[in-house]
C-alpha positions as CSV (number, residue, x, y, z in Angstrom):
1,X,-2.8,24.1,-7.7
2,X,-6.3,24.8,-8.9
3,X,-9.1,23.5,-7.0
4,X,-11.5,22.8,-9.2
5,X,-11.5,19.2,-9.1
6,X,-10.4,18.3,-5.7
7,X,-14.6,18.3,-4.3
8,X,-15.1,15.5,-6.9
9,X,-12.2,13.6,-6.2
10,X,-13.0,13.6,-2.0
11,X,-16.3,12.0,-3.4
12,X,-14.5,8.8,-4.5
13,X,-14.3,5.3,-2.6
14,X,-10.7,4.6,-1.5
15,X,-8.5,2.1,-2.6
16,X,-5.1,1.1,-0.8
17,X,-1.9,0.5,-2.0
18,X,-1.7,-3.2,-1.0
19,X,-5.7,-3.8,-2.1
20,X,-4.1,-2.5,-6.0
21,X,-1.3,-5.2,-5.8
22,X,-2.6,-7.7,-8.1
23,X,-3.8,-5.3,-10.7
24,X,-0.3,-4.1,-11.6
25,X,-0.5,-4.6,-15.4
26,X,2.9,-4.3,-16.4
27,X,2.4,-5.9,-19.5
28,X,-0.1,-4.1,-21.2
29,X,-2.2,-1.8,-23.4
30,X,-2.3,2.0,-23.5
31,X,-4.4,4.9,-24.5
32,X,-3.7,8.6,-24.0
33,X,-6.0,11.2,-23.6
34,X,-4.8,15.1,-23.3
35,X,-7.0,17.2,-21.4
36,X,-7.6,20.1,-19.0
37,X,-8.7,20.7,-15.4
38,X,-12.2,21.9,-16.1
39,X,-12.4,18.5,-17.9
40,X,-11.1,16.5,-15.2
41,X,-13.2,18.3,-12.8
42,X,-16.5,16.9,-14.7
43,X,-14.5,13.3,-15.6
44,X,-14.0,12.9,-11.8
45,X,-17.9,13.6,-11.3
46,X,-19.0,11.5,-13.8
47,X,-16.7,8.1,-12.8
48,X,-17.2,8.6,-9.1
49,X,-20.3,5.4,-8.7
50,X,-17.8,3.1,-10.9
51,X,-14.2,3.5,-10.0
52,X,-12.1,3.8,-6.2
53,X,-9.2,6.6,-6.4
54,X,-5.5,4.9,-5.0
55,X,-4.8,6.9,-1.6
56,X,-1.5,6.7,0.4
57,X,-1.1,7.7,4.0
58,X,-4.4,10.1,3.1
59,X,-3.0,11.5,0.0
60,X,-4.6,11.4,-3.2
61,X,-2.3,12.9,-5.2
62,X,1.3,11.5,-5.4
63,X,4.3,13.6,-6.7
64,X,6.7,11.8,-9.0
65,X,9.9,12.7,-10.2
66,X,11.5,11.1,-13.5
67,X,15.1,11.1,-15.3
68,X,15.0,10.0,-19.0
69,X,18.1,8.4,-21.1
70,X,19.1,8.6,-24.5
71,X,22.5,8.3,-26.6
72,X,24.1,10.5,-27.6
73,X,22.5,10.7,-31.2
74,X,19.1,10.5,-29.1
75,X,18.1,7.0,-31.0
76,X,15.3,6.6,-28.5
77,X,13.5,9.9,-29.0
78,X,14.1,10.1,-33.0
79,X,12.7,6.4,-33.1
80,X,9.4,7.4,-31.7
81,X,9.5,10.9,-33.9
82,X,10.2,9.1,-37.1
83,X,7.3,6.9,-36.3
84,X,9.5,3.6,-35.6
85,X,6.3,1.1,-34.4
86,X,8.9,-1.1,-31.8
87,X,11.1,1.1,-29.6
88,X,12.0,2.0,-26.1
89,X,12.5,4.6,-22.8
90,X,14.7,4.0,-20.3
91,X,14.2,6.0,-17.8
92,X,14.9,6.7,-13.4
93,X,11.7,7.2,-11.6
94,X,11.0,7.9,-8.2
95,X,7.6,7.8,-6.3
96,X,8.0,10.5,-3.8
97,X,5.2,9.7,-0.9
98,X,6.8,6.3,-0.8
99,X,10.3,6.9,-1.2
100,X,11.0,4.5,-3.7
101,X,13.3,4.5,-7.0
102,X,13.0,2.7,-10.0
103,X,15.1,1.9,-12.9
104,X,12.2,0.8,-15.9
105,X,13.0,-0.3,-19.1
106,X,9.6,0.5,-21.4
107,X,9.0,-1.3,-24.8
108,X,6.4,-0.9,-26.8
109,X,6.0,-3.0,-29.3
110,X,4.9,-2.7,-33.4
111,X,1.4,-4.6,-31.3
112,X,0.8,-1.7,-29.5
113,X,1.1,-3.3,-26.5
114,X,3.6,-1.5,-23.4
115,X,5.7,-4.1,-21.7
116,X,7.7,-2.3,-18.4
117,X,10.2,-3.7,-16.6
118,X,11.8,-2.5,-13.5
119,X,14.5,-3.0,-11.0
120,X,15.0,-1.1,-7.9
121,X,18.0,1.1,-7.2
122,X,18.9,3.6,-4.2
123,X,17.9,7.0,-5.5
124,X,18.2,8.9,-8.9
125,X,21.9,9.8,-7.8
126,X,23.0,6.0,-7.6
127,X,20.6,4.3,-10.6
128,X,24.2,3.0,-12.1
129,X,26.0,2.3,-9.4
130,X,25.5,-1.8,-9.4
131,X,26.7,-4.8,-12.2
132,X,23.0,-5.6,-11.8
133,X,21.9,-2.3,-13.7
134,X,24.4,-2.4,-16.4
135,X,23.4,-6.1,-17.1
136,X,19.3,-5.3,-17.2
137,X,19.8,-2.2,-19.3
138,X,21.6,-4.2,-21.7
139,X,19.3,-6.7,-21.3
140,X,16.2,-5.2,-22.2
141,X,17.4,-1.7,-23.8
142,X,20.4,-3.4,-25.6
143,X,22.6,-0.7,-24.9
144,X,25.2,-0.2,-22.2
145,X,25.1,2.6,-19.1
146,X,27.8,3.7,-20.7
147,X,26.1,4.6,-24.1
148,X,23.2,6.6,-22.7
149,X,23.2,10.0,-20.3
150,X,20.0,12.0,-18.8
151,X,18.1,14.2,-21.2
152,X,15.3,15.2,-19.5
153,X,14.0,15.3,-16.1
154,X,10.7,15.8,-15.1
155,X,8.0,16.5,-12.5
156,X,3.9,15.8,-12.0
157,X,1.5,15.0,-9.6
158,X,-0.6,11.7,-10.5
159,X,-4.5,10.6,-9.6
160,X,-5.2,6.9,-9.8
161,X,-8.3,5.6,-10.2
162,X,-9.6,1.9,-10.6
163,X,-12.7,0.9,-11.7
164,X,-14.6,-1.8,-10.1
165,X,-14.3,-5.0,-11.9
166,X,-9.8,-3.8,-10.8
167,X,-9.8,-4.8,-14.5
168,X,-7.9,-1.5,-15.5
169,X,-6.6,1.6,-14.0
170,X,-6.4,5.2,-15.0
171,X,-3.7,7.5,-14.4
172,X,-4.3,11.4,-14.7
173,X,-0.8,13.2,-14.2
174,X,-1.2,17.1,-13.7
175,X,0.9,19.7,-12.9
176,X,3.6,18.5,-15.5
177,X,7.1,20.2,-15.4
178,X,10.1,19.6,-17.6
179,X,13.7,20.4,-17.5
180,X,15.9,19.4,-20.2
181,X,19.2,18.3,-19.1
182,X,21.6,19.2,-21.7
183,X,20.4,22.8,-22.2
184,X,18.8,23.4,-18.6
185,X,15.5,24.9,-19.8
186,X,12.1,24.8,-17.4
187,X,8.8,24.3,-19.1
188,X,5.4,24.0,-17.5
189,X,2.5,22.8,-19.2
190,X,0.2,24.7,-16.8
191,X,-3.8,23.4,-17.0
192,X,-2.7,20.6,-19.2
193,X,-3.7,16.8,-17.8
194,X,-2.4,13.2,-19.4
195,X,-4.9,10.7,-18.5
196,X,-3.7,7.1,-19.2
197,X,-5.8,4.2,-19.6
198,X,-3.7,1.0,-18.8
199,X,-5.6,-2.3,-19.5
200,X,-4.4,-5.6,-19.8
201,X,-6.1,-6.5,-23.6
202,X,-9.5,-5.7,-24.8
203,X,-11.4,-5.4,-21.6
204,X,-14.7,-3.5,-21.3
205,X,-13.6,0.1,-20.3
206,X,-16.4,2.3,-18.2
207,X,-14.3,5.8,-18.4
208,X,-14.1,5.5,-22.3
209,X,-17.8,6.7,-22.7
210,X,-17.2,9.4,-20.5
211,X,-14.1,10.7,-22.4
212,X,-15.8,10.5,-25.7
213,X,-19.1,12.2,-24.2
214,X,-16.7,14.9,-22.6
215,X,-14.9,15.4,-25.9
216,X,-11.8,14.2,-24.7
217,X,-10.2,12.0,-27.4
218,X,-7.3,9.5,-27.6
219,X,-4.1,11.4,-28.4
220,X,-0.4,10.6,-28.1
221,X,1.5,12.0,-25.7
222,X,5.2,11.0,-24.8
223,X,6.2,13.0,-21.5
224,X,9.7,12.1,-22.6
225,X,9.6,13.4,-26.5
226,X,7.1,16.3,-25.7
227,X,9.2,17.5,-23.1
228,X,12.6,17.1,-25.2
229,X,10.8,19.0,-28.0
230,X,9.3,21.8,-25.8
231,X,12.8,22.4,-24.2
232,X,14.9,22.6,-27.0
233,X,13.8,24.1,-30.3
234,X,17.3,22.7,-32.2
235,X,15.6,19.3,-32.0
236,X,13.9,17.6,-34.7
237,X,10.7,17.8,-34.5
238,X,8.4,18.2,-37.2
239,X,6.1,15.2,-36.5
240,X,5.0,16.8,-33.1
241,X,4.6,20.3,-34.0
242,X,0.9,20.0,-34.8
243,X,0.6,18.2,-31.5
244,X,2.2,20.6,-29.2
245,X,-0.1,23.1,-31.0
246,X,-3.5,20.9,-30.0
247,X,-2.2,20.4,-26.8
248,X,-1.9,24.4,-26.5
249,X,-5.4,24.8,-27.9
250,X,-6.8,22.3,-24.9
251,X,-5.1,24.3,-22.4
252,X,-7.7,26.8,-22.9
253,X,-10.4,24.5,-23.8
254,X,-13.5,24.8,-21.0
């Protein structure tokens, strides 16, 4: 892992677990921003008198690990390639310092707005194993555990800041890794960082000044159709060929 931002982010206030509770925002809005590690480095520097950094028994960084589903004529990654305003992810995730799995349904509507919903389950290995999963999947994915099977599994490390009004946080995953289930190719997206704003409405946002003054600009960037496109060149993907080749231009961006 590069070091080059892990000074700035020792700077940082803390912020516990329990003390984020109430700012959970699981019905929300989200913007994207694709950067690099010498950006993040200066981004950290820049936020460190206006937002607390999420640490965990000491840790600042927390690993997560993430299975995505799809049918079997992959409606949920072709709806978001041919533009499709209301769709969904279903998807396993697991938060490794903590130990906990999550099945999470995400819709995002023809609003814009993200609206998650979660259940928990015993481990990656067992996310179908109750009634209660096969009835929330239909639920809120309106398809059955039968219809859908892993695609794509993958792998990051995640910063999270909040400012401090704890009227928004920011994600910054790095270290992204994907491996397509089907086919069984690795990618890594080496110096690459997803920063995610996740505010709930049209809140004053401090970081936004600082990623437009850094040059870092809002940009789309599914870690479930990126990773599907990067890991399997059969796949239909014309829509986010010039996107894959910004992001590769950024990697080298300083």
């Amino acid at each position: 892992m590069s070091q080059n931002f892990l000074h700035e982010l020792a700077e940082l206030k803390p912020i516990s677990l329990e003390q984020m509770s109430g700012i959970k925002l699981m019905n929300r809005l989200d913007n994207k921003y694709v950067a690099n590690r010498t950006q993040l480095a200066r981004l950290l520097k820049m936020v460190k008198d206006s937002y607390f950094v999420q640490e965990l028994n000491g840790k600042r960084i927390s690993p997560y690990r993430t299975v995505y589903f799809d049918t079997v004529g992959d409606t949920m990654y072709m709806d978001h390639h041919n533009g499709r305003a209301d769709r969904i992810k279903v998807r396993v995730r697991t938060y490794e310092d903590s130990n906990l799995t999550f099945l999470e349904v995400k819709h995002k509507n023809n609003k814009g707005r993200t609206d998650k919903k979660r259940i928990k389950v015993d481990g990656i290995d067992h996310w179908n194993d109750v009634n209660e999963c096969e009835q929330f999947v239909k639920k809120y994915a309106h398809v059955g555990i039968g219809d859908i099977s892993a695609k794509l599994m993958n792998h990051f490390d995640r910063i999270t800041l909040v400012n401090y009004a704890k009227t928004e946080r920011l994600t910054i995953d790095l270290n992204l890794q994907f491996d397509n289930s089907q086919n069984g190719c690795h990618k890594e997206m080496g110096d690459i960082v997803i920063i995610e704003l996740k505010r709930d409405g049209h809140v004053y946002s401090p970081v936004r000044k600082y990623l437009y003054d850094l040059r870092i600009m809002p940009m789309g960037f599914s870690k479930y159709c990126i990773g599907r496109a990067v890991t399997d060149e059969h796949l239909k993907q014309n829509r986010f060929k010039t996107r894959i080749r910004t992001i590769n231009k950024i990697k080298s961006k300083r």
